[in-house]
LUMPA-910614 format. One record per residue (C-alpha): residue number from 1; residue in one letter; x, y, z. Coordinates in steps of 0.1 Angstrom, whole numbers, plus 5000, padded with zeros to 4 digits. Layout:
+-----+------+------+-------+------+
: seq : type : east : north :   up :
+-----+------+------+-------+------+
: NUM :    a :    X :     Y :    Z :
...
+-----+------+------+-------+------+
//
This chain:
+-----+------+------+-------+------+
: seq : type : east : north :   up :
+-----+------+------+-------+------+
:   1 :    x : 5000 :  5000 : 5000 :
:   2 :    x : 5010 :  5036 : 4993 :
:   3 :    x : 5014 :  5062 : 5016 :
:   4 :    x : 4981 :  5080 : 5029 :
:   5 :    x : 4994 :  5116 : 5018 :
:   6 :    x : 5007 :  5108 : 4988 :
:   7 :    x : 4984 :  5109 : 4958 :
:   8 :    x : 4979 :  5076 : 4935 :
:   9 :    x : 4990 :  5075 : 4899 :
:  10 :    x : 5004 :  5111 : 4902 :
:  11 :    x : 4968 :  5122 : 4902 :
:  12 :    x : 4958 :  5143 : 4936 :
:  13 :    x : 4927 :  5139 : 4950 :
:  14 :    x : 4898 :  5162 : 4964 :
:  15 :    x : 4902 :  5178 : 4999 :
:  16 :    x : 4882 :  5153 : 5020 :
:  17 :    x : 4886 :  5124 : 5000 :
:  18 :    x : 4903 :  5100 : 5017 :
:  19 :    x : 4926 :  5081 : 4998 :
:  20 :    x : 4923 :  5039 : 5000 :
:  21 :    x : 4956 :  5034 : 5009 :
:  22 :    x : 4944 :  5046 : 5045 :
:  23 :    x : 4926 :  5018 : 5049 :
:  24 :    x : 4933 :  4994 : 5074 :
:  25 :    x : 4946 :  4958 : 5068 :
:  26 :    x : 4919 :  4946 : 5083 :
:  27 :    x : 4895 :  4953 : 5053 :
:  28 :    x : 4890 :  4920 : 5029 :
:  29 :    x : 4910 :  4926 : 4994 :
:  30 :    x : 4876 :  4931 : 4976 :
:  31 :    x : 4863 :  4962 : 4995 :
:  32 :    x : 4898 :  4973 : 4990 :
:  33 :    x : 4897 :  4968 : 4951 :
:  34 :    x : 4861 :  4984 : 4958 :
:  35 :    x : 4876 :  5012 : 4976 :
:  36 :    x : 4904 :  5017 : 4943 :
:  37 :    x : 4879 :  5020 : 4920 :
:  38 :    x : 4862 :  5045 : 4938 :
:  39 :    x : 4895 :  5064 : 4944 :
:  40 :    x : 4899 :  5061 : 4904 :
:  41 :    x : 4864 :  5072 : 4894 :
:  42 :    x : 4878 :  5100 : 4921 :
:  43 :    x : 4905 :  5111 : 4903 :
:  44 :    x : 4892 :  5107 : 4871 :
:  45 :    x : 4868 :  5135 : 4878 :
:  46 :    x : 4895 :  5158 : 4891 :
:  47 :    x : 4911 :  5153 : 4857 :
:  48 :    x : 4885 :  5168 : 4837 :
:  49 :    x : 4873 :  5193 : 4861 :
:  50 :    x : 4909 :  5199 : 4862 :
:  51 :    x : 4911 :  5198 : 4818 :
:  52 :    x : 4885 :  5217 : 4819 :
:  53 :    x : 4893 :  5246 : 4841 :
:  54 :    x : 4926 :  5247 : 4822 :
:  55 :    x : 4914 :  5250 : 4784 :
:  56 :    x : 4889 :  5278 : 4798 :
:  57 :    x : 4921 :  5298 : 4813 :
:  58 :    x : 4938 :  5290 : 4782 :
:  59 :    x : 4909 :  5303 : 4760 :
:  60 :    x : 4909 :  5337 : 4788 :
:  61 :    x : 4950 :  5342 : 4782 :
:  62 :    x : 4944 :  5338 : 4742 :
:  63 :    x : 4914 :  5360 : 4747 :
:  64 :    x : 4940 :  5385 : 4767 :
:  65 :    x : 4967 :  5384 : 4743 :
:  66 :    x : 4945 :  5394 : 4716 :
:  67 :    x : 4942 :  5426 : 4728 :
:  68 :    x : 4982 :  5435 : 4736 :
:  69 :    x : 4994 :  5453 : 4711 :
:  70 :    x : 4967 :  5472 : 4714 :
:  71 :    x : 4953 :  5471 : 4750 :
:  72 :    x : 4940 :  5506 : 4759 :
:  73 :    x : 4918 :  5519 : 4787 :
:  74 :    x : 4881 :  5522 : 4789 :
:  75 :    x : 4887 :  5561 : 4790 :
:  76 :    x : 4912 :  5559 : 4761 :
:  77 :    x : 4885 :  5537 : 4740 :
:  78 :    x : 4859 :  5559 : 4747 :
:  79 :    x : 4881 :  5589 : 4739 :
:  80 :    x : 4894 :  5574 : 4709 :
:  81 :    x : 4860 :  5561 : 4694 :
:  82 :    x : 4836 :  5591 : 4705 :
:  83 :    x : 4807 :  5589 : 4685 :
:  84 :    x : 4797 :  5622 : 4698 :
:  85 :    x : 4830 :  5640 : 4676 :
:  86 :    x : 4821 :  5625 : 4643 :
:  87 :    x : 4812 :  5652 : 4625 :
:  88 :    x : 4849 :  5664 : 4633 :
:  89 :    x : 4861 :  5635 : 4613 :
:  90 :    x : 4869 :  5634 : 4576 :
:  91 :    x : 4852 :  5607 : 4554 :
:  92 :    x : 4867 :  5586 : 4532 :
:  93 :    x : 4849 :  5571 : 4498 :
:  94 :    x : 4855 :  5549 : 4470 :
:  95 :    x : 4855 :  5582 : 4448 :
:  96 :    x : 4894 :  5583 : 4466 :
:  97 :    x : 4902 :  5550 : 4450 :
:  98 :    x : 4915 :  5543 : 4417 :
:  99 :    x : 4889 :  5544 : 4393 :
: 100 :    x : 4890 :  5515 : 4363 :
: 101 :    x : 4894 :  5534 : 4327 :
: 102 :    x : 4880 :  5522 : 4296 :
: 103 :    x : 4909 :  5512 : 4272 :
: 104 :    x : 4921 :  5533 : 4242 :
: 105 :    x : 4898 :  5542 : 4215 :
: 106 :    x : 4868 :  5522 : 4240 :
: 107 :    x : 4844 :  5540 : 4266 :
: 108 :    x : 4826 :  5528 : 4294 :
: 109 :    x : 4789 :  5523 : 4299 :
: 110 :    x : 4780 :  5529 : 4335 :
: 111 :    x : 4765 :  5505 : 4358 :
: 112 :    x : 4734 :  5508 : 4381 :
: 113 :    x : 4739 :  5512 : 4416 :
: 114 :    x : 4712 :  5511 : 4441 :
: 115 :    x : 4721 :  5532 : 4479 :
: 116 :    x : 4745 :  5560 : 4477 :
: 117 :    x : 4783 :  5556 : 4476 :
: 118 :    x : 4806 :  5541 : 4502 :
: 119 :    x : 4816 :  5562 : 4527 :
: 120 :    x : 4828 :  5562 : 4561 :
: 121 :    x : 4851 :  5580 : 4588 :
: 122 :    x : 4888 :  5582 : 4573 :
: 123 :    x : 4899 :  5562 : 4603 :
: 124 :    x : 4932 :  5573 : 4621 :
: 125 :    x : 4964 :  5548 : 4621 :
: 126 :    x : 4957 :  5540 : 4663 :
: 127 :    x : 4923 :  5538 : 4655 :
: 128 :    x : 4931 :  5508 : 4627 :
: 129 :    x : 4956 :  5497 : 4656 :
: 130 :    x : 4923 :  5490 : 4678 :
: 131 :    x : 4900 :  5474 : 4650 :
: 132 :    x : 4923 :  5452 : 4638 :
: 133 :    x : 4931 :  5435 : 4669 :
: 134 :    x : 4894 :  5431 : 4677 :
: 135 :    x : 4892 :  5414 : 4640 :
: 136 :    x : 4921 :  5386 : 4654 :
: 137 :    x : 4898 :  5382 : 4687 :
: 138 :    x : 4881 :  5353 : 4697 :
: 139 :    x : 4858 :  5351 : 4722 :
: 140 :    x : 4850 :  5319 : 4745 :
: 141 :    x : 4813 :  5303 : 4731 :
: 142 :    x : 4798 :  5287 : 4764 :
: 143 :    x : 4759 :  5274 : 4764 :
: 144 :    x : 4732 :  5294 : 4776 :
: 145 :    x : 4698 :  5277 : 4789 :
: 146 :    x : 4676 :  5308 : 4787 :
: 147 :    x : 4686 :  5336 : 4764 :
: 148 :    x : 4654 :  5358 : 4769 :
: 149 :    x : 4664 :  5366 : 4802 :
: 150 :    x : 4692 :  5391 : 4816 :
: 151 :    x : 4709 :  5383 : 4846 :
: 152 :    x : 4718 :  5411 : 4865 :
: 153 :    x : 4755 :  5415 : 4890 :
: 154 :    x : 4748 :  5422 : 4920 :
: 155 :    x : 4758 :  5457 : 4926 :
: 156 :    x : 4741 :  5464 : 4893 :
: 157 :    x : 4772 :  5482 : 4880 :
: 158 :    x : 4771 :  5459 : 4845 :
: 159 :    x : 4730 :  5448 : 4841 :
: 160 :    x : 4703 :  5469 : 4862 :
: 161 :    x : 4665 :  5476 : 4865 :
: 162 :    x : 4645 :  5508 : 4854 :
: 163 :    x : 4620 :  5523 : 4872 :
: 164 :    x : 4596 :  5502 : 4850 :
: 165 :    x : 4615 :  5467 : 4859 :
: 166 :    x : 4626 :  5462 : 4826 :
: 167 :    x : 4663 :  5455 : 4824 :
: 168 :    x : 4689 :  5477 : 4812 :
: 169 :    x : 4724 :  5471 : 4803 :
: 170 :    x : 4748 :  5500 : 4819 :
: 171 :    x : 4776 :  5519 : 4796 :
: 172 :    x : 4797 :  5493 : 4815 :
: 173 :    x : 4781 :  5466 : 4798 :
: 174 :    x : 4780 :  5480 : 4762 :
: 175 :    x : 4804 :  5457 : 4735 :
: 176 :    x : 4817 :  5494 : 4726 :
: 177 :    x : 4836 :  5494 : 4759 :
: 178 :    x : 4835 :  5462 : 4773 :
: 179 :    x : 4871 :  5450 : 4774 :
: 180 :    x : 4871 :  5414 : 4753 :
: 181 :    x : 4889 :  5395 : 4779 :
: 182 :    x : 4859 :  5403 : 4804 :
: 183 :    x : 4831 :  5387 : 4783 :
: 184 :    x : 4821 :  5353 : 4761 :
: 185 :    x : 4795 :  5344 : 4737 :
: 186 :    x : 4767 :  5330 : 4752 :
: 187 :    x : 4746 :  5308 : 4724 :
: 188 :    x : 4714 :  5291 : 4737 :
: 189 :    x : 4699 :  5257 : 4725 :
: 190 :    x : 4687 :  5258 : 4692 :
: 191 :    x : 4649 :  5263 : 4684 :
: 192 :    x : 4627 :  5256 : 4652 :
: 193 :    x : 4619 :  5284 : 4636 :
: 194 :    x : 4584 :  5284 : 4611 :
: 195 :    x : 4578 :  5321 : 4611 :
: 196 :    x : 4598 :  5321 : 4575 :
: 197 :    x : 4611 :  5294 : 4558 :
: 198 :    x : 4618 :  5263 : 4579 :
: 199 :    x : 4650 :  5269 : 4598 :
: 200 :    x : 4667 :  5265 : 4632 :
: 201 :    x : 4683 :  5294 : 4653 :
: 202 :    x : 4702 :  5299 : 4680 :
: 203 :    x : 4703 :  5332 : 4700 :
: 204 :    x : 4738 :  5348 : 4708 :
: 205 :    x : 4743 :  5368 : 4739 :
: 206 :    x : 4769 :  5387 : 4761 :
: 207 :    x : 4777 :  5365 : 4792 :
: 208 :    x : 4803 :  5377 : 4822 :
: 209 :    x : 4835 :  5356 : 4819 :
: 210 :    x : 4829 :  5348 : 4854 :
: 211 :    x : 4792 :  5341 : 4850 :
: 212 :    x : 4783 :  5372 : 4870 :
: 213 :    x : 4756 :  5388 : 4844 :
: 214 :    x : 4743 :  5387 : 4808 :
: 215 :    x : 4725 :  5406 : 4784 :
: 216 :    x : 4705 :  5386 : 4758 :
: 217 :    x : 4708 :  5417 : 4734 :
: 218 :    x : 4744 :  5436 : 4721 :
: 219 :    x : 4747 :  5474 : 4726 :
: 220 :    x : 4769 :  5496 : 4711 :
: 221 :    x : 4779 :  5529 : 4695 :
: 222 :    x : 4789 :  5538 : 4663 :
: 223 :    x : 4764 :  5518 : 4648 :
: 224 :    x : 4748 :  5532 : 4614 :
: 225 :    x : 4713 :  5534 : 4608 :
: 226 :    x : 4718 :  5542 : 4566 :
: 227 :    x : 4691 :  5564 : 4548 :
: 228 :    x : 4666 :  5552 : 4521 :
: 229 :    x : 4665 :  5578 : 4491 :
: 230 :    x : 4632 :  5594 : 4489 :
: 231 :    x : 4617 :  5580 : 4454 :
: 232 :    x : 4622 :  5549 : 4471 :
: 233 :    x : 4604 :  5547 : 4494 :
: 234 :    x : 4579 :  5563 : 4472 :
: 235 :    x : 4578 :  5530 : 4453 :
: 236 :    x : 4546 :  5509 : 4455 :
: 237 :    x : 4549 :  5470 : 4452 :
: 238 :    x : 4549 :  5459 : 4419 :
: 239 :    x : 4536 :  5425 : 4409 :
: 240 :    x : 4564 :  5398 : 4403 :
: 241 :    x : 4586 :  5419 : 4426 :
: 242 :    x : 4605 :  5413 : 4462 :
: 243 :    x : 4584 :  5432 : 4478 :
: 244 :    x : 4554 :  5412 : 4476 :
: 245 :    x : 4565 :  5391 : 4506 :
: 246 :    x : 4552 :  5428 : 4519 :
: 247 :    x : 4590 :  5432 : 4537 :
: 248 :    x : 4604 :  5467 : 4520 :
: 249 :    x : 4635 :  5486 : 4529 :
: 250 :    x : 4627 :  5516 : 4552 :
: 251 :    x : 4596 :  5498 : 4558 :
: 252 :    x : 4601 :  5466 : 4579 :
: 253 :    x : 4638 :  5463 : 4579 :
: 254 :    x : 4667 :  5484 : 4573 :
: 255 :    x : 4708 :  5486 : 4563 :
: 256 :    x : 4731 :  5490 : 4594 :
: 257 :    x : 4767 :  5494 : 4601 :
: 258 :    x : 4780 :  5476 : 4632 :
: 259 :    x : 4815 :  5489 : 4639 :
: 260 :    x : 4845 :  5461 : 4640 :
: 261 :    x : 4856 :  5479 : 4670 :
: 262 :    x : 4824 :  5469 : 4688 :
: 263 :    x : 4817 :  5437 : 4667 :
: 264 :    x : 4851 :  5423 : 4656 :
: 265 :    x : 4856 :  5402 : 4681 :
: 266 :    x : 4822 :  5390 : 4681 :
: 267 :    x : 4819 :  5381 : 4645 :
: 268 :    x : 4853 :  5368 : 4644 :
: 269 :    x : 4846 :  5342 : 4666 :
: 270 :    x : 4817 :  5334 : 4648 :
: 271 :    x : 4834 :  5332 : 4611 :
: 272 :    x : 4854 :  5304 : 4630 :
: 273 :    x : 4830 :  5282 : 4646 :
: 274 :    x : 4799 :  5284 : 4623 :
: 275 :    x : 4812 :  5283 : 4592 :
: 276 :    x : 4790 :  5307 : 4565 :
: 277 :    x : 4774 :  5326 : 4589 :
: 278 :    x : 4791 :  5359 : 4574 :
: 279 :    x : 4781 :  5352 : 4542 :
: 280 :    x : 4753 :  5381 : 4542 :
: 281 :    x : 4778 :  5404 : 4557 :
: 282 :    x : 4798 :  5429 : 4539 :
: 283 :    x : 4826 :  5445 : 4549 :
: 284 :    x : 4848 :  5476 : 4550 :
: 285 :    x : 4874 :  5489 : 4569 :
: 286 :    x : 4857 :  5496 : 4599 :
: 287 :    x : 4819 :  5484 : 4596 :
: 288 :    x : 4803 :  5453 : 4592 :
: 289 :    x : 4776 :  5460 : 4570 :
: 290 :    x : 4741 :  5438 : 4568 :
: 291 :    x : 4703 :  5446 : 4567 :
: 292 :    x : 4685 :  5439 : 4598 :
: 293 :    x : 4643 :  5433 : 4606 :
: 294 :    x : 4627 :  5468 : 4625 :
: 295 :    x : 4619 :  5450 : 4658 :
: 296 :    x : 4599 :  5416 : 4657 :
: 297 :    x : 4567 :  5408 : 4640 :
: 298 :    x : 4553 :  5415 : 4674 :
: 299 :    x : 4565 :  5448 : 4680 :
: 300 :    x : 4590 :  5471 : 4663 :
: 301 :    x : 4617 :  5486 : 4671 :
: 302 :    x : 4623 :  5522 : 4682 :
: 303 :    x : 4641 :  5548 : 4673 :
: 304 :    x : 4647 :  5583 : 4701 :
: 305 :    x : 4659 :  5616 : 4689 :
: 306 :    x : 4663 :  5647 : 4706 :
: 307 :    x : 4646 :  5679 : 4693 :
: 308 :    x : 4646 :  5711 : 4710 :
: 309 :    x : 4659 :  5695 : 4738 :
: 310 :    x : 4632 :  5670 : 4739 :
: 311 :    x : 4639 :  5633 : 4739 :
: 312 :    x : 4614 :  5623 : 4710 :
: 313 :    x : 4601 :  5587 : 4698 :
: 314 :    x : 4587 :  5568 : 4671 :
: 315 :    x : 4585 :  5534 : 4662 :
: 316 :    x : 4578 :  5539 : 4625 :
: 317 :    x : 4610 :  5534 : 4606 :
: 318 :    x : 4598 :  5550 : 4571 :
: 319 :    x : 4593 :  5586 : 4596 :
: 320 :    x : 4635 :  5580 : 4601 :
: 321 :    x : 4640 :  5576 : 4568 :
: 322 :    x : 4619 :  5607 : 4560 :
: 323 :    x : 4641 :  5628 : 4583 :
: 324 :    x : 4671 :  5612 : 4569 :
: 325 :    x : 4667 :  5621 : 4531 :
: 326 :    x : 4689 :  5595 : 4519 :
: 327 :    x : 4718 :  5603 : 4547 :
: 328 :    x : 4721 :  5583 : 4576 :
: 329 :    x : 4718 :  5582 : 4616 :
: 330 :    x : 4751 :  5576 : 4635 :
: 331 :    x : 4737 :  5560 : 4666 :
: 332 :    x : 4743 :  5545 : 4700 :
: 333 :    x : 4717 :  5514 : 4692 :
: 334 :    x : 4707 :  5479 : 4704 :
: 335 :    x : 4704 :  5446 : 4682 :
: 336 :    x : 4696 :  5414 : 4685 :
: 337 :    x : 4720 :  5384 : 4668 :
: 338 :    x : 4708 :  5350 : 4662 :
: 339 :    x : 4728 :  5315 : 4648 :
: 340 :    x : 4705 :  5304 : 4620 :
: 341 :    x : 4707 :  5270 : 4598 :
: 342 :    x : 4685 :  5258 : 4574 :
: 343 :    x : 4666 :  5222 : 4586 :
: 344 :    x : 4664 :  5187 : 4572 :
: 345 :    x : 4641 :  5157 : 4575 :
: 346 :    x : 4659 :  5132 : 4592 :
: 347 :    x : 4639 :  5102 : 4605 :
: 348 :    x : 4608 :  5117 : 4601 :
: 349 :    x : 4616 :  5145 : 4618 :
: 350 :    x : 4630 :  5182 : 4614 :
: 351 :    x : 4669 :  5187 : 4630 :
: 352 :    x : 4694 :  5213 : 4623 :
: 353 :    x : 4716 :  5212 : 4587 :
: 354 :    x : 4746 :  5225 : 4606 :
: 355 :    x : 4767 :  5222 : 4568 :
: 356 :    x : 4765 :  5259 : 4567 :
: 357 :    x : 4752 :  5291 : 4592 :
: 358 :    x : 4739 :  5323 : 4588 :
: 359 :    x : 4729 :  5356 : 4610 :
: 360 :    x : 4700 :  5370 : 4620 :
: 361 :    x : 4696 :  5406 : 4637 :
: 362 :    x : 4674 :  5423 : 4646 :
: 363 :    x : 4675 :  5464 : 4655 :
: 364 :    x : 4654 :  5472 : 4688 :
: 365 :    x : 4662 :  5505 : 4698 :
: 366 :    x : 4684 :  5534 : 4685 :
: 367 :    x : 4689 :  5567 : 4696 :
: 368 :    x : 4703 :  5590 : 4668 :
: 369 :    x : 4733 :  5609 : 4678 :
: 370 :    x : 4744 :  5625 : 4648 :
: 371 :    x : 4732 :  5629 : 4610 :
: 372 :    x : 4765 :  5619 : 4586 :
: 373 :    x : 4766 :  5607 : 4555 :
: 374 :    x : 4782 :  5572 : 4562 :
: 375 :    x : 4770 :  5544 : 4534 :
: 376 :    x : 4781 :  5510 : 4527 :
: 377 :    x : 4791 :  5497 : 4495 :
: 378 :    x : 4758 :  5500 : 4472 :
: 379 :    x : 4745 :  5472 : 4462 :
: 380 :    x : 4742 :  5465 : 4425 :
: 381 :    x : 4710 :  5472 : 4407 :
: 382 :    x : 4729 :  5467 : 4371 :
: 383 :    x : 4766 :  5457 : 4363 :
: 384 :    x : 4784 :  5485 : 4339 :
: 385 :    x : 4801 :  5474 : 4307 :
: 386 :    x : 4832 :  5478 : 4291 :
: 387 :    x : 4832 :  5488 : 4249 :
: 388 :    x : 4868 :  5478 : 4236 :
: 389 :    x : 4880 :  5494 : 4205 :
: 390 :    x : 4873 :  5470 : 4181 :
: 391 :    x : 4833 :  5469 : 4188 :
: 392 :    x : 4831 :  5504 : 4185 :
: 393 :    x : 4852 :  5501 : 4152 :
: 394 :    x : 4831 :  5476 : 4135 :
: 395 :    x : 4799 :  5487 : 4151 :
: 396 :    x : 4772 :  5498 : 4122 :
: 397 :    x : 4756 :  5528 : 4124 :
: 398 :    x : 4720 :  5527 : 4139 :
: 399 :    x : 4703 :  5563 : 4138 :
: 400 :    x : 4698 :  5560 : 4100 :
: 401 :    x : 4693 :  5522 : 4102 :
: 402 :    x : 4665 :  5502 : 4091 :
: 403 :    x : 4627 :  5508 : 4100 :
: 404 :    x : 4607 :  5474 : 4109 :
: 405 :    x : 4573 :  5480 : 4089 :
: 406 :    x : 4547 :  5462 : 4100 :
: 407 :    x : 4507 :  5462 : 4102 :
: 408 :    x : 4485 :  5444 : 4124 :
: 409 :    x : 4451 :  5434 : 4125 :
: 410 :    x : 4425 :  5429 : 4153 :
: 411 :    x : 4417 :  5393 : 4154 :
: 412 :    x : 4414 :  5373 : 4186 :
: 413 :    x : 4437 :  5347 : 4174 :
: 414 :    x : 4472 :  5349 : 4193 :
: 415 :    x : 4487 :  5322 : 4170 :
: 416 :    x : 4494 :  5339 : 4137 :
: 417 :    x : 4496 :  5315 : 4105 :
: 418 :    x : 4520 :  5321 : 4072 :
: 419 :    x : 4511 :  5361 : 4058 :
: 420 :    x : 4496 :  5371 : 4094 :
: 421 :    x : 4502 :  5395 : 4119 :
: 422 :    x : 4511 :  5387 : 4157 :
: 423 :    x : 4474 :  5383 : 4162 :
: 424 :    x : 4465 :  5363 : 4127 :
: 425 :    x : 4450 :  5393 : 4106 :
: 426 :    x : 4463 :  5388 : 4068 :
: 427 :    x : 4491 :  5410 : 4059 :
: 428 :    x : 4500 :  5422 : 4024 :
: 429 :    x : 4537 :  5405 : 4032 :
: 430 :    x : 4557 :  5393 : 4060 :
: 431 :    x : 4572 :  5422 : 4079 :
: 432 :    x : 4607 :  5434 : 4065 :
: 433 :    x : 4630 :  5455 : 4074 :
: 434 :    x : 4643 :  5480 : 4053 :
: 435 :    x : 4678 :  5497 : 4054 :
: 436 :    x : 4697 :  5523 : 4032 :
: 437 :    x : 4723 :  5493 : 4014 :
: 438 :    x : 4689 :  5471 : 4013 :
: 439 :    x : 4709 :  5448 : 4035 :
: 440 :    x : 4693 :  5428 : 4060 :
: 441 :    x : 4702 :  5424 : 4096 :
: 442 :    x : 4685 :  5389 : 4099 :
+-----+------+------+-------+------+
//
């Protein structure tokens, strides 16, 4: 027998469990062998509470040294990303970039893009500093049985109460000055979703690295609420179109910015674990840009303004996009994010298709802190087109081209025979077309 105070196989026991070498002799060799097992089991447990507790410090000291090269105060992070200065800031566009010209004797016919150009805050050199090593973060992911709850700390200095009882997240607790190392993606079991189109989703949250609070929904500032030119939201729905699932821009959902120095970390982590769930994101330097649903089908969201020195409300997004006129709101806003997958059959039943992910969000409430003229990239209503040389060169001339004659009659028939118009009235001849060389096109 080994020594009472020493540990078997190298592997230390709990406090207060004895060990079975303290045993006395006069114990039979089968309650000893009993009494091993036991101490086994024992150890075994310690190993992978031990394992455990190990990868989850080695997950917070990745988490840390994330952040060193560019590890800055709350104070400094708040200075250096002050949504309040923005209009300080000079803006930076793709009209900067190198434009694309057409080649030599050619000319270009332009494109069709739908949202105005891209443009954003010319980002200082320590303020790239930051966003890039919130890009290279990755957050721990740790389950989450209830994700519609908050949990609030104790001394309520990171999740508190209003007077109403519903719960608020302080500045402490808002992704654009939480510190990464202090917080983890909480992700709750995933639910079947038959709102839409069959799918499964998963909400994610912000959970305390020590499990003290959580907030089921992400705050932050900087966030970009983008504007929706006037004429179109003046469009009506038009048979055949998009909008016939009744969903419209400026309507029921809109374009957002999240800032990668709020969100980086996040959707980093994310890009890594669930693969294709950034596949509906577009990015630029320092946004993450996506649309996102006004609120839930149940309510929408809301968006507070001050006028006068009045706080002022509405919850009617197409009013904010009125105000706007096609420029957009910088705000300090709340969204929700969601894990989605599509769902299969599998033994007569629907389960997750985790082969590929996507993102939901969801914008709840937004308080507009400054008008700017921030955009994303446009999206592309019609791709432009290059004319090389050559085409133009061998191009014939259309302004004194031929003239299709033709007459039709008024019969009922849509199927017209040999000699007959498009709706089968007799025609003197087949229509021709007649040019200034006689030639014909056909």
């Amino acid at each position: 027998m080994s020594d009472s105070n020493q540990p078997r196989n190298g592997t230390p026991t709990r406090p207060g469990v004895q060990n079975t070498s303290a045993l006395t002799d006069t114990k039979t060799s089968t309650d000893t062998s009993l009494m091993d097992d036991q101490a086994s089991t024992t150890g075994s447990i310690d190993t992978k509470a031990s394992t455990k507790k190990s990868a989850m410090d080695k997950l917070k000291e990745k988490s840390r040294n994330a952040n060193t090269n560019a590890m800055i105060s709350q104070t400094e992070r708040m200075n250096l990303f002050d949504s309040t200065k923005a209009d300080k800031m000079e803006t930076k566009g793709t009209s900067s970039l190198k434009s694309l010209a057409p080649t030599e004797g050619g000319f270009m016919i332009s494109g069709r893009n739908v949202g105005a150009e891209e443009n954003e805050p010319d980002w200082t050199e320590e303020q790239m500093k930051f966003i890039r090593s919130m890009t290279t973060t990755t957050l721990q992911i740790v389950p989450v049985k209830d994700t519609r709850r908050s949990v609030m700390d104790p001394d309520q200095k990171f999740v508190g109460r209003d007077e109403n009882g519903s719960i608020v997240p302080t500045e402490e607790a808002y992704v654009s000055s939480l510190d990464p190392s202090h917080y983890c993606v909480g992700t709750g079991p995933m639910k079947y979703d038959t709102t839409g189109s069959p799918r499964f989703y998963s909400d994610a949250v912000v959970a305390d690295i020590n499990g003290q609070w959580l907030v089921n929904q992400w705050t932050s500032e900087w966030v970009v609420i983008e504007g929706v030119a006037p004429n179109v939201l003046m469009q009506q729905h038009k048979t055949g179109s998009a909008t016939q699932s009744g969903r419209r821009i400026g309507y029921n959902f809109a374009r957002i910015g999240l800032p990668k120095s709020s969100f980086g970390a996040l959707f980093n982590t994310l890009a890594i674990n669930h693969p294709g769930s950034m596949s509906s994101i577009t990015e630029t330097r320092g946004y993450y840009w996506t649309n996102a649903s006004w609120g839930v089908a149940s309510f929408s969201g809301t968006f507070a303004y001050m006028e006068d020195g009045k706080l002022q409300r509405t919850t009617n997004l197409v009013d904010v996009m009125r105000m706007l006129n096609g420029r957009s709101s910088l705000c300090l806003a709340t969204v929700a994010i969601s894990i989605t997958c599509s769902a299969k059959a599998e033994r007569e039943k629907m389960v997750p298709n985790t082969d590929s992910y996507g993102l939901s969000i969801k914008l709840h409430n937004a308080f507009g802190v400054n008008t700017v003229d921030f955009h994303g990239p446009p999206q592309q209503g019609s791709t432009g087109m290059m004319i090389p040389k050559r085409f133009v060169e061998g191009a014939q001339s259309m302004s004194k081209g031929g003239v299709m004659r033709s007459s039709m009659g008024n019969s009922s028939s849509i199927f017209a025979s040999k000699n007959q118009g498009l709706f089968g009235a007799s025609v003197a001849a087949p229509p021709t077309i007649r040019s200034d060389d006689n030639a014909s096109f056909m």
